[in-house]
N, C-alpha and C positions, 0 to 999 in steps of 0.2 A: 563567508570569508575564510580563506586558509586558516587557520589556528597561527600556525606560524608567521604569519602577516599580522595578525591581529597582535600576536603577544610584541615583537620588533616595535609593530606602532606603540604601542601603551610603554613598553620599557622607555623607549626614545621620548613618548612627555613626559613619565617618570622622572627619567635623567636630568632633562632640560629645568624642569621645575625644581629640583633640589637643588642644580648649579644656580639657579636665580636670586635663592633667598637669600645669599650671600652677595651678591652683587649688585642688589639691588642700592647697596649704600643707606637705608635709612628711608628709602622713599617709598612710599605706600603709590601703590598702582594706583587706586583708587582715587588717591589724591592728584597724581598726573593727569587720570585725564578727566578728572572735574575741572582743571586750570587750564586744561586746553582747549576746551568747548568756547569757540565763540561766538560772545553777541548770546550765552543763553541757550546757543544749541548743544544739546546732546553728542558729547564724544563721539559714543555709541554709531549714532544716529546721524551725522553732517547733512542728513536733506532731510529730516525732520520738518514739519509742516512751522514755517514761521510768521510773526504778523507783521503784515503791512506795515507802512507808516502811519497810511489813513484810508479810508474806503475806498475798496478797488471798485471802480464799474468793469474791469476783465479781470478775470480768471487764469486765464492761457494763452497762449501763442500758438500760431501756424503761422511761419515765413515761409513766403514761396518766392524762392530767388532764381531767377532766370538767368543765369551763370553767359556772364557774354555780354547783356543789355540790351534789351529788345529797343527798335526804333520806335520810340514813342511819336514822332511825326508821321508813321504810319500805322499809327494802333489807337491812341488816344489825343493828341494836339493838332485837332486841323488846320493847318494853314492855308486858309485862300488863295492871300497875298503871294505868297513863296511860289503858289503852284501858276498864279498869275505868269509870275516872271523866271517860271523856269526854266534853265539852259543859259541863263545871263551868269555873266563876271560877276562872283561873289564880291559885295564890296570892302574898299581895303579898310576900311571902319572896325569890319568884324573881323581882320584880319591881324592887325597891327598887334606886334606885342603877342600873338597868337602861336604856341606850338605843336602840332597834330602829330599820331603817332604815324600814319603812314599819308599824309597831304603834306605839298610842298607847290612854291608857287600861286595862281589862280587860279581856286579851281571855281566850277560851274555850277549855283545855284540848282537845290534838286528842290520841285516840289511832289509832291508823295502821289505814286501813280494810282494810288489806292482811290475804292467808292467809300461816299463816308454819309452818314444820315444819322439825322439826330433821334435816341433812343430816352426813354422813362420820360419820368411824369416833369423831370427836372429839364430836360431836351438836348442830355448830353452831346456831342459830336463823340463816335467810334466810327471805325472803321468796318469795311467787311472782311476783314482778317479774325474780328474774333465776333462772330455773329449769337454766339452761346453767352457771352456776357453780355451782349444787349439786355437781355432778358433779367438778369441781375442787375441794373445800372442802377435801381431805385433803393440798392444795398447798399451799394460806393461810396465812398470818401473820395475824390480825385484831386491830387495837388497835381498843380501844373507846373509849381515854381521850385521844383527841389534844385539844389544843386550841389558841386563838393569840391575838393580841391585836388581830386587827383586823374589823371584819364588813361595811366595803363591798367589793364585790369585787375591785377593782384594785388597792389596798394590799394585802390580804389574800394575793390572788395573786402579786406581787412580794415579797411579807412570802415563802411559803414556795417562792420562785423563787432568788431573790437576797439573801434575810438581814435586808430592810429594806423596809419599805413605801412607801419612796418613790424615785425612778426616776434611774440611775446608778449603780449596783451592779452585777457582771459576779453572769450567772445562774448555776445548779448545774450545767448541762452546760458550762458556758466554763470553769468551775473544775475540773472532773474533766478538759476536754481539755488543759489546762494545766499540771494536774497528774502524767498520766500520758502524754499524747500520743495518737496513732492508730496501730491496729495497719494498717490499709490509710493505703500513702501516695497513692490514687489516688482517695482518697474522706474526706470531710471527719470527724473526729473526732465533730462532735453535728450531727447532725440533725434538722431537725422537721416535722412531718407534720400539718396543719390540716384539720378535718374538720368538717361542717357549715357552710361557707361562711363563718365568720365567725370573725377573728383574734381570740386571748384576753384578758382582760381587761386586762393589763398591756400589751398589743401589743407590738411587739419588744422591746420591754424584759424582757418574762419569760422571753427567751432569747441577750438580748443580752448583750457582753462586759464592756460597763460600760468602768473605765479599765484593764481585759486587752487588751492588743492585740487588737486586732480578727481577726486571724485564727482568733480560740477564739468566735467568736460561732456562732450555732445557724444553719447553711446550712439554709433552708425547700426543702424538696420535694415536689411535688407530684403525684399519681398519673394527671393528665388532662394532659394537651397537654404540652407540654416540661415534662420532669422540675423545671428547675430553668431559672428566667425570663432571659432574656438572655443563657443561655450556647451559644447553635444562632451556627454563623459566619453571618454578614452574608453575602447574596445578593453574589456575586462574586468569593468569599474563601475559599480553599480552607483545608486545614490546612498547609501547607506557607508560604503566606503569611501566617499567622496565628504559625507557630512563629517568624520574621523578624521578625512585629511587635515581640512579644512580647520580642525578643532586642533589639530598638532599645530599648523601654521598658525593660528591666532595665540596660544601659546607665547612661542615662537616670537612673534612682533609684539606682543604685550610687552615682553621680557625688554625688547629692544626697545620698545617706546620708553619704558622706565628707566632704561638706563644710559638712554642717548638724548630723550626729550624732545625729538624729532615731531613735526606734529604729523607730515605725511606719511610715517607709521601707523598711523590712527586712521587714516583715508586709507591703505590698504588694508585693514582688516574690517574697516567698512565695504568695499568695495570688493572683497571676498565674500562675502555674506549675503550683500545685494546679485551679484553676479548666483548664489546660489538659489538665493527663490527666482533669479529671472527664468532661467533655467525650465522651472515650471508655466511662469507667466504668460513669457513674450511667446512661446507656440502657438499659445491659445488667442492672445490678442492680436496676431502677425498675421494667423490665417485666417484669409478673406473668403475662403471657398462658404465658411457660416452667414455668408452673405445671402439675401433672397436675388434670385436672376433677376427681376427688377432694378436695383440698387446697381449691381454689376450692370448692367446693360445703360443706366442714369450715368454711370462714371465712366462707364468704357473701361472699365479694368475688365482684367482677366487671371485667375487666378494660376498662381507659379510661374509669371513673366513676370519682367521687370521692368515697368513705366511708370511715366509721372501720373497717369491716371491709377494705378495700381495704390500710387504713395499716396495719392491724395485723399484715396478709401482707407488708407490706414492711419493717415492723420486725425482725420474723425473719430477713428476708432482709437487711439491714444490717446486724445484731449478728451474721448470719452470716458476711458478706464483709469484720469488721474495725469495723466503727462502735464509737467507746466509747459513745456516749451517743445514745440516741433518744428524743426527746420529741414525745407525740402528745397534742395540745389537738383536745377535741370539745366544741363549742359547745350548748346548751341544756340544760344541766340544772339552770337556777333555774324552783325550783318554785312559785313565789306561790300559783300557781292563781289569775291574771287573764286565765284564759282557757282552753276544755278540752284544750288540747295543755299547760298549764303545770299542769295538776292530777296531783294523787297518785294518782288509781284511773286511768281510760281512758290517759291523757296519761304516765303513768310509765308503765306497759303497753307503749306504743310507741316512746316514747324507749329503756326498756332493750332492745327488742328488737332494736335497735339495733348494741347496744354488750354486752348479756349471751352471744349465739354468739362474735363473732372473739374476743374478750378469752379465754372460754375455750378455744376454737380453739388461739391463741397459745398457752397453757401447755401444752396438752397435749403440741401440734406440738414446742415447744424441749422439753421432757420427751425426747419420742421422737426428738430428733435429738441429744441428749447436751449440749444448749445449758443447760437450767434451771437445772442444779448451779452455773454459773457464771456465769448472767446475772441479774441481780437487776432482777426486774418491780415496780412499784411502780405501784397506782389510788388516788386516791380523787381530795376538791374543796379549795377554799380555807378553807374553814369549813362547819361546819355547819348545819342548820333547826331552828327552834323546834319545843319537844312543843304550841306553840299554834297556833292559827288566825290566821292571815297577818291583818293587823286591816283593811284594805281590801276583803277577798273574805269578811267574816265573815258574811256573810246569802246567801252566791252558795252554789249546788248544786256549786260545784265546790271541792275541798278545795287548802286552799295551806296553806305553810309559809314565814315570813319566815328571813333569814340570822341566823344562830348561831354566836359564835365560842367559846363556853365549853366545848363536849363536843361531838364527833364519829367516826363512825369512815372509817378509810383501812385499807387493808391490800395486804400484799407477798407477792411469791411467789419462791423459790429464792434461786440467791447466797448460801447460807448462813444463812438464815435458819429459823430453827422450821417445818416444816410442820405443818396441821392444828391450828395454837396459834392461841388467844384470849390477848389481854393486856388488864387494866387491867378498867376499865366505867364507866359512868353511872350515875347516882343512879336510882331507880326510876321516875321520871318523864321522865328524859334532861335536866334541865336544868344539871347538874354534875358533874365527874370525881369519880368516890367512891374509887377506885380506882386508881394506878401511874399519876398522868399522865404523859403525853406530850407536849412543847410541838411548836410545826414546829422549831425551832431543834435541838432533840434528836433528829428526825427525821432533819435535817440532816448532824449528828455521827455518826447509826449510817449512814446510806446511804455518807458518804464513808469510815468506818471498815473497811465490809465492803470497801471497794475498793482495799484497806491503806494509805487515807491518813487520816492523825491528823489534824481538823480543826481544831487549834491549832497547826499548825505548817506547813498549806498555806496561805501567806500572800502577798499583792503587795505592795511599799511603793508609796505613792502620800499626794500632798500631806504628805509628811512621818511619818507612818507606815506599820505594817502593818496591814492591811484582811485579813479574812478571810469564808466563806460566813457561818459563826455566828455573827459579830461580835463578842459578847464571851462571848455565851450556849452553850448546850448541852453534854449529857451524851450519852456513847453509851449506849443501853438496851440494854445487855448480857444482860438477861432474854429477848431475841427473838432470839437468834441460837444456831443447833445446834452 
């Protein structure tokens, strides 16, 4: 380092530190941030490894959220009957009282133009749009009967991100890493992994910490060019002059934490610290090229592009090295059919071909690596599609489905859950839970339940109460779990 750089640095913590001890007023740093640790965690340390409530049968998370909302009438809910009578006047039963985002009118009954055969030992009904989870199906959890109460997509998707459809709520990875902490302290607790070029519906907010200290928010990474954007040192700055900086700014916000009491002064000079061992970390865990071509060639990834089969090898490989929480948003699966990539036959066809190999990939891969039993995978969308014809494409050759929030299905794999189980269903048409519904809020309750945290009593106070994921709602579905 320059001499001259060096002596500026050192004068400048010099300075800083003698103007402190008089401003400090009486208050011992020390003491600050022992009073601001909470719940027991380390000032220091806010993702510090914490304990459950009570015995987790999972470990970790991997969401795989299909940004958009795949037709589940053509992927997993067969309907006979629907496909019996399709092209008929939807009736006004299922109508009444009903508001769609782009249907108006009558529209016409669609049943699913998809082949569909019953797969594993359990005889599930899929589809041939995802012919690679066949093979998987004896892993599944499949609820039929989810539902929620919102059907434009950005509410919807904040609805079962964060508890609430509208924007400021800390998401479900900020809550579990808050909850439990990070088993790696050199790698961030939730990560998230964006595929198809386009950020989800909620945009950072369906990963964001809301009013959790910021350092529980969802670090985005990325599998093309820098792991993880602005963390490569500045052209002239090695790591050694970077450790110095780093040591003047913590300084720096000490001084401020003591004299302001602020607690998210303390989450950034956490969040300096962490950001510096990632630095080392995430290269090493990011690149997949130390993959065997086997593995690559099982997932379909490809190293230095950017796909959901690319994220899906990297999820593994984070929930391998310590990640609590991975969340992986892939863009296009609204299905209108306003256009032949957004239609149900050709356009579901290649969109699942997509995302139906790594996904199964994945399970199979944490199966064989003794990861399944204790990581709980979680697919599905925000809401579900109509059993009708999308009322704008209703004369077009190509088949759409508008958004649905009254019956859908999602489904989970490992962590303690059922394999090979179906739960709940739809009416014979799909337009209503006949069967064990499921709300997202319930959803909610059982994913943080298997992670032995009781989601009535993982709470923050903030504006004068306590704030939770469920907010006031959900049941754990104790029927889904082995």
């Amino acid at each position: 380092m320059d001499p001259r750089i060096e002596s500026l640095h050192l004068n400048t913590r010099r300075h800083f530190l003698q103007q402190s001890t008089a401003g400090l007023g009486g208050i011992a740093l020390a003491s600050l941030l022992a009073d601001s640790a909470d719940a027991g965690r380390p000032a220091d340390n806010p993702i510090a490894v914490q304990p459950p409530h009570f015995a987790p049968k999972a470990k970790r998370v991997i969401y795989l959220h299909m940004t958009g909302s795949p037709p589940n009438l053509d992927m997993f809910d067969y309907k006979p009957e629907l496909v019996r009578r399709d092209g008929q006047d939807c009736p006004d039963a299922f109508l009444e009282g009903k508001e769609f985002a782009f249907t108006s009118g009558v529209p016409k009954l669609m049943g699913s133009p998809r082949k569909w055969s019953r797969v594993g030992k359990a005889g599930m009904w899929m589809s041939d749009a995802i012919p690679h989870l066949h093979d998987v199906a004896d892993e599944m959890c499949v609820v039929h009967s989810m539902h929620t109460d919102q059907f434009n997509h950005a509410p919807a998707e904040l609805l079962v991100f964060t508890g609430s459809p509208r924007s400021g709520r800390p998401s479900m990875g900020s809550w579990v890493t808050y909850g439990l902490g990070s088993e790696n302290e050199n790698l961030p607790g939730f990560v998230v992994l964006i595929s198809s070029g386009v950020q989800p519906n909620g945009g950072s907010n369906s990963f964001g910490s809301g009013f959790l200290p910021s350092v529980y928010q969802g670090v985005q990474c990325r599998s093309k060019g820098d792991p993880v954007l602005y963390s490569s040192d500045p052209s002239g700055m090695n790591r050694d002059l970077r450790r110095k900086s780093l040591d003047a700014l913590r300084d720096l916000n000490e001084m401020q934490a003591a004299k302001m009491g602020h607690p998210e002064t303390l989450t950034r000079i956490a969040q300096y610290e962490l950001a510096f061992r990632m630095q080392a970390s995430v290269p090493d865990v990011m690149n997949i090229s130390q993959e065997s071509q086997q593995t690559l060639d099982e997932y379909g990834a490809k190293p230095g592009e950017s796909s959901l089969a690319n994220n899906c090898l990297l999820a593994r490989r984070l929930v391998e090295s310590g990640v609590r929480f991975v969340q992986l948003f892939d863009w296009g699966w609204d299905f209108h059919g306003t256009n032949a990539s957004r239609g149900i036959t050709d356009g579901l066809t290649q969109k699942c071909a997509t995302m139906d190999q790594p996904i199964a990939a994945l399970i199979r891969d944490l199966k064989k690596r003794g990861l399944l039993e204790d990581t709980l995978v979680v697919w599905g969308g925000e809401f579900g599609r109509t059993p009708f014809r999308e009322g704008r494409t209703a004369r077009s050759n190509v088949f759409g489905r508008d958004h649905y929030p009254d019956a859908f299905t999602m489904w989970m794999a490992g962590g303690g859950m059922k394999a090979g189980f179906e739960y709940g269903a739809s009416d014979e048409l799909g337009f209503n839970v006949a069967e064990k519904p499921v709300h997202v809020h319930d959803l909610q309750a059982t994913i943080l339940h298997q992670l032995g945290l009781n989601h009535e009593r993982l709470t923050y106070r903030f504006q004068g109460r306590d704030f939770r994921l469920t907010d006031v709602h959900g049941e754990v579905v104790k029927d889904l779990l082995a």
